[in-house]
VOGU-3710 file (C-alpha; in Angstrom, 3 decimals, decimal comma):
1> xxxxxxxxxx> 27,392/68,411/-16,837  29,765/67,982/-13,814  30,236/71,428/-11,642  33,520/70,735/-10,005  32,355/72,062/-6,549  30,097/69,119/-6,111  33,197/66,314/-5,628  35,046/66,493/-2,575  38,887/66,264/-3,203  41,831/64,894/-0,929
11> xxxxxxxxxx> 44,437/67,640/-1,859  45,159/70,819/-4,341  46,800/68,541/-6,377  43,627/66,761/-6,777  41,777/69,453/-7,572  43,596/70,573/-9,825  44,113/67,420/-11,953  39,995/67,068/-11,789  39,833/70,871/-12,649  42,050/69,625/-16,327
21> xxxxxxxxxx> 40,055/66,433/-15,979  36,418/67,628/-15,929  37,134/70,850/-17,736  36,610/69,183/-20,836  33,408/67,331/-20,000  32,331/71,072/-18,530  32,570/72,397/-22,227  29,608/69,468/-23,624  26,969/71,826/-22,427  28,460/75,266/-22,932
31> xxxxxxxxxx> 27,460/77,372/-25,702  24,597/75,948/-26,668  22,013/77,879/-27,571  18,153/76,739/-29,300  14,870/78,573/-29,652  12,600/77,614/-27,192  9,629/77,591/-29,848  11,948/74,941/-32,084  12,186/72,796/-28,311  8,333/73,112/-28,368
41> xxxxxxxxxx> 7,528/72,308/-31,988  10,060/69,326/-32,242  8,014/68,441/-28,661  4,939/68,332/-30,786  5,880/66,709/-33,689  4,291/63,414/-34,592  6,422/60,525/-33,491  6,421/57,341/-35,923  5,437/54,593/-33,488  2,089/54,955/-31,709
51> xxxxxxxxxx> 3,682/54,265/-28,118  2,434/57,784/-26,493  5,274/60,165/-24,788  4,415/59,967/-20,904  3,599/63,432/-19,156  5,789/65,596/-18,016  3,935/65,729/-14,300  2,302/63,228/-12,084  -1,302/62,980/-11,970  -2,468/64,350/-8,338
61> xxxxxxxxxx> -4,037/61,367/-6,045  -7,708/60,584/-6,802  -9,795/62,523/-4,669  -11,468/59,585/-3,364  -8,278/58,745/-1,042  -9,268/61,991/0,882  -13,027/60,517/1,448  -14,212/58,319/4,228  -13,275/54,748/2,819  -16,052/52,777/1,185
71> xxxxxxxxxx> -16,274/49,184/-0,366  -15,378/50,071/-4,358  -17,737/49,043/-6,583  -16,869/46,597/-9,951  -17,133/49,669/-11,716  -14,872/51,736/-9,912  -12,463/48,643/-8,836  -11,898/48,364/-12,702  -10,898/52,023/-12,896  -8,468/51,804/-10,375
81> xxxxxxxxxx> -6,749/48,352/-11,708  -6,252/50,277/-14,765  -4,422/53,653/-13,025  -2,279/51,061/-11,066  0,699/51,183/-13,356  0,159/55,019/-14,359  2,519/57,820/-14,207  3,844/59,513/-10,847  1,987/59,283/-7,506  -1,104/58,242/-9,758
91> xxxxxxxxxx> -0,250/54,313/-9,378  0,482/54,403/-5,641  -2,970/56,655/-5,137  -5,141/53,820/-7,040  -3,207/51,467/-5,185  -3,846/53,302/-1,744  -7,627/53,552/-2,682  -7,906/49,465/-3,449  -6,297/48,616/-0,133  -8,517/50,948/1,712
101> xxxxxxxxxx> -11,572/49,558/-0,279  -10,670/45,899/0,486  -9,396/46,324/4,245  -13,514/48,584/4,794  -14,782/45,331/2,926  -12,773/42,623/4,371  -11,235/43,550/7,564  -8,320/41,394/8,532  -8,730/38,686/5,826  -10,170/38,651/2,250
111> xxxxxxxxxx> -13,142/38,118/0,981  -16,171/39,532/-0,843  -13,582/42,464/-1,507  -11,030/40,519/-3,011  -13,233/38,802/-5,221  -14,478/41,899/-6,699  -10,947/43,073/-7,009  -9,332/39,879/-8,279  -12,433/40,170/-11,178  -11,470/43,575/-11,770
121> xxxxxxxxxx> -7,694/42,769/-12,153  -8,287/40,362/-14,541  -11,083/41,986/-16,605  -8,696/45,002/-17,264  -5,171/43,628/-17,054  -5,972/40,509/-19,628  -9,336/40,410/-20,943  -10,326/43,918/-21,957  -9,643/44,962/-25,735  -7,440/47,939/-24,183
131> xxxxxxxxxx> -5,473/45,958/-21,966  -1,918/47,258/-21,430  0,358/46,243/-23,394  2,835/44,624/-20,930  1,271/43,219/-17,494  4,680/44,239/-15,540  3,168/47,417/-14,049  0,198/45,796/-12,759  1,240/42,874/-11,937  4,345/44,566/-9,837
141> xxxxxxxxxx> 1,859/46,990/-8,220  -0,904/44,204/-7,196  2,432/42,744/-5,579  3,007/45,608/-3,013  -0,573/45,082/-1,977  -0,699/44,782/1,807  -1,382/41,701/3,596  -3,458/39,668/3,679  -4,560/40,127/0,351  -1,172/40,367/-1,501
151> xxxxxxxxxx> -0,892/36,632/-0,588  -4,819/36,335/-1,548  -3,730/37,368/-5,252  -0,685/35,568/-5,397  -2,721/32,028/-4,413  -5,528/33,248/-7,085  -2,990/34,444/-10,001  -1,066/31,561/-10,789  -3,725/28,811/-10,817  -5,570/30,702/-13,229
161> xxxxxxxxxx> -1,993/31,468/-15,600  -1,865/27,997/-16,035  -5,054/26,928/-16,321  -5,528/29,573/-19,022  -2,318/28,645/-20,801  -2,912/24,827/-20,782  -6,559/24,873/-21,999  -6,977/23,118/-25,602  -8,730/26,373/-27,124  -10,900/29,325/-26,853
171> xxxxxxxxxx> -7,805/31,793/-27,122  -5,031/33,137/-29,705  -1,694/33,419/-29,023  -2,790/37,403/-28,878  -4,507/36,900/-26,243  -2,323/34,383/-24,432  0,705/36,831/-24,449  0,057/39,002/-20,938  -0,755/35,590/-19,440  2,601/33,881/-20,446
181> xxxxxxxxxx> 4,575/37,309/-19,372  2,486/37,302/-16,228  3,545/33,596/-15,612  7,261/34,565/-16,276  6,901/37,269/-13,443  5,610/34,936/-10,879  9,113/32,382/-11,604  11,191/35,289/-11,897  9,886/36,768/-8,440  9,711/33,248/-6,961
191> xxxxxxxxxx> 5,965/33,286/-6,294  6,238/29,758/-8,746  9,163/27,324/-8,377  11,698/27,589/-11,272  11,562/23,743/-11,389  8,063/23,449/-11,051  7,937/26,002/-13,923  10,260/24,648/-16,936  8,644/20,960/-15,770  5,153/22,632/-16,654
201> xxxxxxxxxx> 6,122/24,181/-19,942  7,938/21,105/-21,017  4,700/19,521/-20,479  2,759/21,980/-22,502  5,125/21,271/-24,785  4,242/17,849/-25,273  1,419/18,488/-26,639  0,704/19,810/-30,024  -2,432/21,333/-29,261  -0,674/23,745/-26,760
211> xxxxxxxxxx> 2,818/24,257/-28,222  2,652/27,593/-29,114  1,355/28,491/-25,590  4,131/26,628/-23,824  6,638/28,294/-26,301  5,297/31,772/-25,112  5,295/30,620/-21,323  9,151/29,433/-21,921  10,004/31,801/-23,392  9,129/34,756/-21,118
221> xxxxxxxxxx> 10,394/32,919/-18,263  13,630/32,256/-20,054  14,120/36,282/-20,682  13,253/37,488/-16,703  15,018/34,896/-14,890  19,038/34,396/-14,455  20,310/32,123/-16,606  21,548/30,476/-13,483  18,294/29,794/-12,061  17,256/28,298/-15,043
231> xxxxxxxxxx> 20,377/25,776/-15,776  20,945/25,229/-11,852  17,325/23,636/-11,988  17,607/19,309/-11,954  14,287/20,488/-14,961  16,763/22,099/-17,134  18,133/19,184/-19,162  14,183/17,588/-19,371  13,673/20,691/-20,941  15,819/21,313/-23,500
241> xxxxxxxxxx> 15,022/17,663/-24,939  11,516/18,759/-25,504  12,134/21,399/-27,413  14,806/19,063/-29,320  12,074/16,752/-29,639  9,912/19,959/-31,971  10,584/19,152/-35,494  7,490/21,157/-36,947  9,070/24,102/-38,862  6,614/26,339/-38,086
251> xxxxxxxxxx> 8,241/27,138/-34,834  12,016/27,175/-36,055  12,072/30,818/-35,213  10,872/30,619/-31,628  13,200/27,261/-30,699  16,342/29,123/-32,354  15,302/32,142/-29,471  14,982/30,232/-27,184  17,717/28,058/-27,658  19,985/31,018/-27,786
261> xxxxxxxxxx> 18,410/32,556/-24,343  19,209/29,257/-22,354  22,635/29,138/-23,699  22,432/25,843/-25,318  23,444/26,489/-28,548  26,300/28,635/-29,557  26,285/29,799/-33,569  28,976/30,209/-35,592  30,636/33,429/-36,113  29,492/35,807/-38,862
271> xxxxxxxxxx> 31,487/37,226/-40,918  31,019/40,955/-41,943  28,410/41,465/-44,726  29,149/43,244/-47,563  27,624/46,749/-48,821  25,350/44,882/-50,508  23,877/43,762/-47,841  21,108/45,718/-45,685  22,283/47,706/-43,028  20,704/47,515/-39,456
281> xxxxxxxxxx> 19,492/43,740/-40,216  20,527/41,568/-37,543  22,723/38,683/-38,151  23,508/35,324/-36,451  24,713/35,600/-32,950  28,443/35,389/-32,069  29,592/32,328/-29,606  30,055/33,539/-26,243  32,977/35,382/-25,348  35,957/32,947/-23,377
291> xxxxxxxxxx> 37,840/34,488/-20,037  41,123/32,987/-19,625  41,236/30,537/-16,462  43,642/33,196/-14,490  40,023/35,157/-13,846  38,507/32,182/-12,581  41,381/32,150/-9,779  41,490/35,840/-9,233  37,776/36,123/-8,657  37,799/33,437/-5,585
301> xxxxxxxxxx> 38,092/35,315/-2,033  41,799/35,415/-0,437  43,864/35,245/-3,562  46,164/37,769/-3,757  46,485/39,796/-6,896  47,694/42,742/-9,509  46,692/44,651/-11,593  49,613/45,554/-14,215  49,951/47,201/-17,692  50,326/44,482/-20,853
311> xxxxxxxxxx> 50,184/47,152/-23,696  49,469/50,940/-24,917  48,541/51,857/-28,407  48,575/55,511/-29,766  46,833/56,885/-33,027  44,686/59,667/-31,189  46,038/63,531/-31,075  43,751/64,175/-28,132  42,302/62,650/-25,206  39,964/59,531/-25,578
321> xxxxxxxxxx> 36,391/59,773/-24,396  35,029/56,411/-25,773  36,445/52,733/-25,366  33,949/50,251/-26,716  34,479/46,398/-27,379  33,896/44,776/-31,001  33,021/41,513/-30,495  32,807/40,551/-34,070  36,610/40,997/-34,578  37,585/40,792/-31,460
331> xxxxxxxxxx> 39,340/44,249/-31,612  38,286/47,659/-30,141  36,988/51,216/-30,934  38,077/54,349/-29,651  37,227/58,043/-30,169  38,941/61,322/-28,841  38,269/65,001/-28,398  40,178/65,742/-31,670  36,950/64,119/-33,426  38,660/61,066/-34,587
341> xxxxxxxxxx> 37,399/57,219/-34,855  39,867/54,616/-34,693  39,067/51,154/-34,840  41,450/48,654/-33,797  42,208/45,068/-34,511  42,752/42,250/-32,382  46,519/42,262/-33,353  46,361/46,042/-31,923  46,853/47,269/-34,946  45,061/50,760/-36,610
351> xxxxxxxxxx> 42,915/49,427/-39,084  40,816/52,529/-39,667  41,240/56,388/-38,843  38,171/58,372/-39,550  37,459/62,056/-38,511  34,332/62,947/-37,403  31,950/65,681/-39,450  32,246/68,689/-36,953  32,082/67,011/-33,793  33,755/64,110/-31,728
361> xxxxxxxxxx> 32,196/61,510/-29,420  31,180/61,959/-26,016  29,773/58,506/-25,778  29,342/55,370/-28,131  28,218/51,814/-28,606  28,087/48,733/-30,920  24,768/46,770/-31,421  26,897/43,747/-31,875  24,024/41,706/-33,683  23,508/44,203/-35,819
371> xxxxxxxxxx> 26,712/45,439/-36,444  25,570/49,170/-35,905  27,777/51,634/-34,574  26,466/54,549/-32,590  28,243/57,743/-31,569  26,763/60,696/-29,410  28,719/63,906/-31,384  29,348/67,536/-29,313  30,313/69,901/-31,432  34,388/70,537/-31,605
381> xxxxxxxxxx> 33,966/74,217/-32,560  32,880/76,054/-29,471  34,961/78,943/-29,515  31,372/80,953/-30,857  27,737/80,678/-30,568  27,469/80,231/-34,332  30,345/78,032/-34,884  28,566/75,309/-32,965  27,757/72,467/-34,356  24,246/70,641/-33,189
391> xxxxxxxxxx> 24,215/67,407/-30,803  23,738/64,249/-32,938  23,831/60,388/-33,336  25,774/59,342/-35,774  25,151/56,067/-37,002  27,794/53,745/-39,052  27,130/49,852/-40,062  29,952/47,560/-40,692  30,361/46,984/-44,868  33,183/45,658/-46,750
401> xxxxxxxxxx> 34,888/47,968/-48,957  38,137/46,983/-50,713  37,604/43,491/-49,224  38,331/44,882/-45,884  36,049/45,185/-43,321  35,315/49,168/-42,026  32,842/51,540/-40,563  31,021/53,369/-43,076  28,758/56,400/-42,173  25,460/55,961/-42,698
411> xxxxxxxxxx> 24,110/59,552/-41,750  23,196/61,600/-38,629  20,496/61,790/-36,627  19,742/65,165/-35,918  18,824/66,602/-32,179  19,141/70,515/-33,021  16,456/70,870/-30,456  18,407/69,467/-27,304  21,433/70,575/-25,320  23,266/67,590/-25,535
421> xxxxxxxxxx> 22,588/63,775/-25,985  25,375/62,173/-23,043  24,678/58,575/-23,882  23,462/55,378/-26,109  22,611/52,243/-25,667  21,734/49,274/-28,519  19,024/46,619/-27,979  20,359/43,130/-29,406  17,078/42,311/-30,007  15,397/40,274/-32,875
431> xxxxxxxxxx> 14,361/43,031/-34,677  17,969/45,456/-34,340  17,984/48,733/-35,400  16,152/49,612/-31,659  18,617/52,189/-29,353  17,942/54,467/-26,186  19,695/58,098/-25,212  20,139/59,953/-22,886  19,061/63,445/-23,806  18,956/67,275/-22,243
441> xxxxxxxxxx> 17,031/70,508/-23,119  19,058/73,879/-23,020  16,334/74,917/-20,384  13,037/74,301/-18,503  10,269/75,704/-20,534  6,279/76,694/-19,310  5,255/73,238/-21,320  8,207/71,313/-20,327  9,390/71,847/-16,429  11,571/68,896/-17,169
451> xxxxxxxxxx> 14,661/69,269/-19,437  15,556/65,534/-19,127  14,755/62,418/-20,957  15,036/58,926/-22,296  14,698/59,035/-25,556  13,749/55,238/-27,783  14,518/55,068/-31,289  14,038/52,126/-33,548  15,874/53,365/-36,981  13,095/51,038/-39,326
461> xxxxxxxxxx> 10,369/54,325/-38,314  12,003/56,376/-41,017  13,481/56,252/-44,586  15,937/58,512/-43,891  18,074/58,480/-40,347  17,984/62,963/-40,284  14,303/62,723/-40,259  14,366/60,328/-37,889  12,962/60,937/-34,105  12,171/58,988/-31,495
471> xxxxxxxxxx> 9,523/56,805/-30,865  9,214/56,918/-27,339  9,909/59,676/-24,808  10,144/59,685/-20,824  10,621/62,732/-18,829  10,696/61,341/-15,347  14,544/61,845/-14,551  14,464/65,145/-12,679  18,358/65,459/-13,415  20,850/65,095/-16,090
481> xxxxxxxxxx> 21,034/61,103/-17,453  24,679/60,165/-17,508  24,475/56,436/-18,552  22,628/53,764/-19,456  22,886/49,861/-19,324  20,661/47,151/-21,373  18,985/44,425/-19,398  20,934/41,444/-18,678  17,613/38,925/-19,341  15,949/41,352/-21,133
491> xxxxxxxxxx> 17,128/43,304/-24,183  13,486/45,184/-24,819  14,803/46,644/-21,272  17,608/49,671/-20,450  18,883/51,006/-16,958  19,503/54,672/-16,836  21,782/56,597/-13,905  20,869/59,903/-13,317  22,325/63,336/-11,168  19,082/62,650/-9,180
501> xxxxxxxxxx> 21,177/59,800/-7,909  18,062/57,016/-9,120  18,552/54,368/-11,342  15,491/53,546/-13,408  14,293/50,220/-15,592  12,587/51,180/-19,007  10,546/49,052/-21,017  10,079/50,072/-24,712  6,082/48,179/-24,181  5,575/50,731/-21,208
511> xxxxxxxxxx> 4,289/54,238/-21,010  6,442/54,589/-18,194  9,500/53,623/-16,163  9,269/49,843/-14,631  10,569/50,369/-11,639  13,451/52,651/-9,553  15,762/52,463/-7,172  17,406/55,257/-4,888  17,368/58,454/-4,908  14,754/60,353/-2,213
521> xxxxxxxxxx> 11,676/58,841/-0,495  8,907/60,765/0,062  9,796/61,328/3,666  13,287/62,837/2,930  15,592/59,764/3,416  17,720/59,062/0,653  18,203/55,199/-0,305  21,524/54,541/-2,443  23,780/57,309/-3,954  24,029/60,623/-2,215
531> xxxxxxxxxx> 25,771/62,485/-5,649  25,371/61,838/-8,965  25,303/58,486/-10,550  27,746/58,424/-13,347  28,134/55,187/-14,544  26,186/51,708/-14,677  26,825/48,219/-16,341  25,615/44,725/-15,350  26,139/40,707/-14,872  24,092/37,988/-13,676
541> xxxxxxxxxx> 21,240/39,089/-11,872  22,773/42,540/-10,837  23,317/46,174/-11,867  25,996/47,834/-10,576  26,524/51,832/-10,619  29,150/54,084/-9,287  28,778/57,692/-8,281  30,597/60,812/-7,196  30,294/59,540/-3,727  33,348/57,423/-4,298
551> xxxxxxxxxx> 31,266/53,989/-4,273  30,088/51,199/-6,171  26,994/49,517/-5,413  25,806/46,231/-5,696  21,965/46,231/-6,809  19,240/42,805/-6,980  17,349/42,982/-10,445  14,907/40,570/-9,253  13,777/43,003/-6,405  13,405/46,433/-7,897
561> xxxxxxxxxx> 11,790/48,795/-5,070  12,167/52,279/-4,982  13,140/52,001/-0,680  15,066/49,305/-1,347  18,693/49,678/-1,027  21,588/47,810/-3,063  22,940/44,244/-1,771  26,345/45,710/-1,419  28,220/49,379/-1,457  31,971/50,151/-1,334
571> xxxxxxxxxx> 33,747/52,532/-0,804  37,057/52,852/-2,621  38,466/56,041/-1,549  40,091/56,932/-4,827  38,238/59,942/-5,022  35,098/60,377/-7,406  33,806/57,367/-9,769  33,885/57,489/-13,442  33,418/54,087/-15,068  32,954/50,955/-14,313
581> xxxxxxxxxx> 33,000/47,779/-15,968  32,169/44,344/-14,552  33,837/41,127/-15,969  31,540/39,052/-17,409  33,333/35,930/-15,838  34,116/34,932/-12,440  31,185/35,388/-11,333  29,855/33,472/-7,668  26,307/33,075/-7,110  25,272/35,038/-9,627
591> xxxxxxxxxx> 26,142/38,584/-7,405  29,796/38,461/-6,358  32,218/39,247/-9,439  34,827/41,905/-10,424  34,642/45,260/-11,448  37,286/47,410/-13,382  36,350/51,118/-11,985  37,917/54,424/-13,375  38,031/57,101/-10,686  40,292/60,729/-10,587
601> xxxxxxxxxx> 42,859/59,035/-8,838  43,853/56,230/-11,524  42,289/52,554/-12,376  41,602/49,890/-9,797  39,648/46,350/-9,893  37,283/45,596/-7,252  36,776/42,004/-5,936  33,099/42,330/-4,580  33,136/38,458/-2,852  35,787/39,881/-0,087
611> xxxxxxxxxx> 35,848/43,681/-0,740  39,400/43,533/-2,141  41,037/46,588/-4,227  44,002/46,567/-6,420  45,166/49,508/-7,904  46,795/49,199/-10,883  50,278/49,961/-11,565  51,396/52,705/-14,087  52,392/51,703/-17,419  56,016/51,714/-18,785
621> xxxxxxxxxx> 57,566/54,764/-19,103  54,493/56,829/-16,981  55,001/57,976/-13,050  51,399/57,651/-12,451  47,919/56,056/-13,564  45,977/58,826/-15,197  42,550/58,557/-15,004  40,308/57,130/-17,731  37,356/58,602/-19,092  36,244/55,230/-20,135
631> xxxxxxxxxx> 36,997/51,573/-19,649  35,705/48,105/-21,000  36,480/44,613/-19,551  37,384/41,561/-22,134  38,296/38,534/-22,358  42,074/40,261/-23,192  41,727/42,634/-19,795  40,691/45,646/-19,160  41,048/48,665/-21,971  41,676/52,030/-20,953
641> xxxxxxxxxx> 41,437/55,234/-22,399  41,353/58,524/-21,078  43,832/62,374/-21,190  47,198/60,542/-21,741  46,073/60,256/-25,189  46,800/56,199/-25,679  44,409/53,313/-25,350  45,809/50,954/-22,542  45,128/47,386/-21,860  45,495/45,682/-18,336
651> xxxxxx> 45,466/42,295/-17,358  44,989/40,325/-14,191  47,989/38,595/-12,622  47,271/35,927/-9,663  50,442/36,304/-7,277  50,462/33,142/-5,795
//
């Protein structure tokens, strides 16, 4: 994955402790060797959702951007409303061709032009029978129309959102959906006033007749703005009486969402279900996770600080690749090149050792409201071509056995056909049972020029989880993806980091990515990351990535723009990135926080409100801070594990 020529080191002694370091991460991808006609048939394999696997190269411009401009006609206007949120240079070249059609029509204001576009727009992107089935993409792209008619279709859009949603009948809740999502754009993008918003779907909620509508306007505005937006507003507390004022049952469901979305009801903890019980089902939510009040003084500007070692536990023989929270016990869950499991409680003891089939984890996660584990497995056995073991998931649901609560296999999910799968993510959604990889090829091939992609699996497509593939694939990464992140607002939504240095937003509704930032613009300049991106996680209304460049930045979720760059970069000089992970407290203005981050030089928390760096101090009995191969901030501090073989916790001291 990680050629140690591309870091730049200090010293020899750098190099070679990132030579030992990275030599083990070097061995993911070696030896791997698949057929290219198995690569090709798996390619063609019927997938078991109908969402269609985007193509592997752009679509070329429309000829018709080469031509002479000429006012568009309803007929072609329509076509090109429905390329704008198509693959590639496709959406920008229908895009290109509108603006040129309305500025020949309309000259330097809009008129005719923009009527026949605006009738277009909403013939394709919320009338038609084959409308898309998220507005995002359109609605996004109509945004970066030029002036003046980007401010022509904002004026038009939302008068007609909420004239549509507030009407006593003529439509379904079908057919109300891309309306409400629209409607949830235009708040989250601040084209409609937050309080002007929640005071217009607590009106809709007043009324019986349009409940259900102002349930689906609320509730899409609820998932794509902050949370602080939303309770900062003087409409918040208006709101949540109306919905306390809905007593018919038949929208329970959607009130218990919601409710859970705008933070103003917490439910009680579940315990662990039995065997008996389903796997994958999702269960009631947790109760948000309490920081102790030393963060809250640590994360104000000026306040000095350290970071220093509180505990190290040992049960691994090798070194740990995976740290990865358990919220449901409160404990954690490690795994370590000698292909062992260990889940810990939240006394620190071992309460379960399991070995791994073949392999051990390169990466893992927990769908906490599903209580699903997931594990990426490389192959331990490389020492031959034909000792190697395949690249799976391995999937394992919490059951009690004994009257203890444990992991307990539940099978693999085979990729023979790819190199390597480097990550996971879990959606917490409604549904559970929904994940995203991060996935590699062994090599180009004539029908597949790119060998990386972003794989979507929801494990309710197939009776059995070996026959199980996934039901979405993207192949727009032009690189290796390293990590992945799910949406803060949004948990249909996942962030992937790439070598390509981009970070990308992917919508399981969309045939392709959402949006993208970094990487390099058409003209050459690069925007963000110049090396490879190697880690992501989020909080608030932010994403934040580090990268062999030796920086963190800082990057705005509300303004996703592929020439946009991030709201703040540091550089830490500790030598190449490896994880990060933000605390999910002390947060200021929903952007400034701190961040744990793992580099080759040892472990250090960044204070992004004044651009302080601690390092933190070795544990007892160690002459130095090795450096971690993974790290996760909790409400105990921040876990560590990495080649010293022992998971280490760290906690935030306040020096004055």
């Amino acid at each position: 994955i990680l050629p140690i020529a591309e870091i730049q080191f200090s010293n020899a002694a750098e190099v070679k402790m990132a030579e030992e370091l990275l030599r083990t991460i070097e061995r993911m991808t070696s030896n791997f060797n698949t057929n290219a006609a198995e690569v090709l048939a798996a390619d063609a394999m019927p997938r078991s959702s109908s969402r269609p696997t985007p193509p592997a190269n752009a679509a070329p411009p429309s000829p018709a951007n080469d031509a002479a401009p000429t006012a568009a006609t309803p007929e072609r206007m329509r076509e090109l409303v429905s390329k704008l949120a198509g693959a590639g240079s496709s959406g920008p070249a229908a895009l290109e061709e509108i603006h040129k059609s309305l500025a020949h029509q309309d000259g330097g204001k809009a008129g005719e032009g923009f009527k026949v576009f605006f009738a277009a727009f909403v013939a394709v992107v919320f009338e038609s029978e084959n409308r898309p089935p998220s507005t995002r993409g359109h609605v996004e792209a109509a945004f970066r129309i030029p002036e003046p008619f980007r401010a022509k279709f904002r004026e038009s859009i939302t008068p007609l959102l909420v004239t549509t949603l507030t009407s006593k009948g003529g439509f379904n809740l079908e057919k109300l959906k891309p309306y409400a999502e629209t409607f949830g754009l235009l708040v989250r993008d601040k084209v409609v006033d937050v309080a002007g918003a929640l005071k217009t779907c607590a009106i809709v909620l007043s009324k019986a007749e349009n409940r259900a509508a102002g349930l689906l306007m609320l509730l899409h505005t609820a998932t794509m703005c902050p949370q602080a937006d939303l309770t900062s507003s003087t409409a918040y507390a208006p709101l949540l009486k109306s919905l306390s004022d809905i007593q018919d049952p038949q929208y329970a469901a959607q009130i218990a969402e919601l409710r859970g979305i705008l933070g103003s009801a917490q439910a009680a903890r579940s315990p662990a279900r039995s065997s008996s019980q389903g796997a994958f089902s999702p269960k009631e939510s947790s109760p948000g996770l309490i920081y102790p009040a030393e963060i809250g003084k640590v994360a104000k500007a000026g306040v000095p600080f350290k970071l220093q070692s509180k505990a190290s536990l040992a049960a691994h023989s090798g070194a740990i690749f995976t740290v990865t929270a358990d919220e449901t016990t409160g404990g954690m869950i490690t795994t370590a090149r000698d292909g062992t499991l260990v889940t810990w409680s939240a006394d620190d003891q071992t309460s379960q050792v399991t070995t791994l089939d073949q392999h051990y984890a390169c990466a893992s996660d927990v769908a906490q409201s599903t209580d699903t584990l997931l594990l990426c497995g490389v192959s331990r056995d490389v020492s031959a071509a034909s000792n190697v073991a395949p690249p799976c998931i391995k999937v394992f649901s919490r059951q009690t056995e004994q009257g203890q609560p444990g992991w307990v296999k539940q099978g693999d999910i085979l990729r023979g056909m790819m190199k390597i799968v480097t990550c996971a993510r879990a959606f917490d959604g409604e549904k559970g049972g929904d994940f995203a990889t991060g996935e590699q090829l062994p090599a180009a091939l004539p029908a597949r020029p790119q060998r990386d992609c972003l794989c979507m699996y929801d494990i309710g497509n197939s009776p059995t989880l070996e026959t199980l593939q996934p039901s979405a694939q993207y192949w727009e990464h032009q690189e290796i993806i390293t990590c992945l992140a799910v949406h803060p607002q949004d948990p249909s939504q996942v962030f992937s980091g790439s070598k390509d240095c981009t970070i990308k937003l992917w919508d399981k509704r969309m045939q392709v990515s959402a949006a993208s930032m970094g990487g390099t613009l058409p003209g050459g300049a690069k925007v963000g990351h110049t090396q490879m991106i190697t880690t992501l996680d989020v909080f608030g209304s932010t994403i934040v990535s580090g990268s062999l460049d030796q920086t963190v930045r800082v990057w705005d979720l509300r303004n996703m723009r592929a020439d946009r760059g991030p709201l703040k970069e540091f550089k830490l000089e500790m030598g190449a990135i490896l994880k990060i992970s933000a605390c999910k407290a002390g947060q200021v203005a929903g952007q400034d926080g701190l961040i744990a981050v793992s580099t080759v030089q040892g472990l250090a928390v960044l204070r992004t409100l004044d651009s302080t760096v601690v390092r933190a101090s070795p544990p007892a009995g160690r002459a130095k801070v090795s450096p971690y191969h993974d790290i996760k901030w909790t409400p105990r501090g921040v876990w560590a594990g990495g080649e010293d073989k022992v998971l280490d916790l760290y906690e935030l001291v306040a020096t004055r």
